[in-house]
Structure formats: C-alpha cells, structure tokens
C-alpha positions as CSV (number, residue, x, y, z in Angstrom):
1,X,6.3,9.7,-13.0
2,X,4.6,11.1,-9.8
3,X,7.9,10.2,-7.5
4,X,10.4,12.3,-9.2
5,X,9.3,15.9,-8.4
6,X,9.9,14.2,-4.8
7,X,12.9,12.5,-5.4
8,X,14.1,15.5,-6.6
9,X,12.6,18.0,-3.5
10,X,12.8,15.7,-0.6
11,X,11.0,17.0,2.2
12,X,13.8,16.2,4.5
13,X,17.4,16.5,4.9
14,X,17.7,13.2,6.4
15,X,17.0,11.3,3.6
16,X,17.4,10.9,-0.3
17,X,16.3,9.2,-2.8
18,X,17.3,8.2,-6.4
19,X,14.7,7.1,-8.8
20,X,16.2,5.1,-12.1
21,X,15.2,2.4,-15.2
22,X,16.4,-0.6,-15.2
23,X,14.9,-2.5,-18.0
24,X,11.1,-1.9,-18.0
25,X,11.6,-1.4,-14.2
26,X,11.6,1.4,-12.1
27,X,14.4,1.5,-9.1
28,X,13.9,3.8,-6.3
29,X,17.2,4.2,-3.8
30,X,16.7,5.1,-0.6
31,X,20.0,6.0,1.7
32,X,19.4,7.9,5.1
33,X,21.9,8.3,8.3
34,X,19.7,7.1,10.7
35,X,16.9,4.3,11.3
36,X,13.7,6.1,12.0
37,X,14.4,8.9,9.1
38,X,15.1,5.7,6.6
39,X,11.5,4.4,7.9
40,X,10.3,7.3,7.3
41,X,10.9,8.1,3.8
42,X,10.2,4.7,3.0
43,X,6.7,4.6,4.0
44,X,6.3,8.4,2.4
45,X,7.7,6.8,-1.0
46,X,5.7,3.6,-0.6
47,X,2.0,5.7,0.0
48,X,2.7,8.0,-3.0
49,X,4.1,5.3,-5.0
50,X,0.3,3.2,-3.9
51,X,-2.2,6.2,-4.8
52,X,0.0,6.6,-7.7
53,X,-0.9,2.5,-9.3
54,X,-4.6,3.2,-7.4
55,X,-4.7,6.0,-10.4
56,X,-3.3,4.3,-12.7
57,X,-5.5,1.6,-12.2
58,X,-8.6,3.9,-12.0
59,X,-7.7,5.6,-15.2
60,X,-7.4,2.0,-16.9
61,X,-10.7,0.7,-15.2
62,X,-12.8,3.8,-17.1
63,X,-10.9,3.5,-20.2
64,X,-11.4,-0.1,-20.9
C-alpha cells in the first residue's frame, strides 16, 4: 500500500503513525504530542490515502 513507505519514514518527528489489518480493513494509528502536529499528519495521511482510492479507482474505470 502507498501509506507504508510513509508510515514507516514520517516526515516529522512530531508525529507517528502505525498502519495495520484488521479483518479486510486497513487501520491507520495516529499518536502526536501536540494538537496542530496531530492535524497535521492527519490531513497528510488523509490526501495520500484520497489520491491513493482516486488511482485505484482510475485503474478500475479503464480496466472494466
């Protein structure tokens, strides 16, 4: 999956991120020591997790 080379290089110290299965789902864990760095690496997972379903869905869409 596209998250886990960041999960496992965050771009910050500030933050961190665990990326598991549960089931046919996908958890991702965010901890942080302070609000705005939590806010942050939530909306940087959240866009990479979006253009990451856009390509999937893209990828569908011409093989169908």
């Amino acid at each position: 999956m596209a998250l886990i080379r960041e999960v496992e290089n965050p771009p910050s110290y500030r933050s961190r991120a665990v990326l598991h299965r549960e089931g046919d789902s996908v958890v991702l864990e965010i901890s942080s020591n302070d609000l705005s760095s939590f806010r942050a690496a939530i909306n940087s997972y959240l866009r990479l997790l979006a253009a990451t379903l856009s390509v999937l869905d893209e990828t569908k869409s011409l093989l169908e």
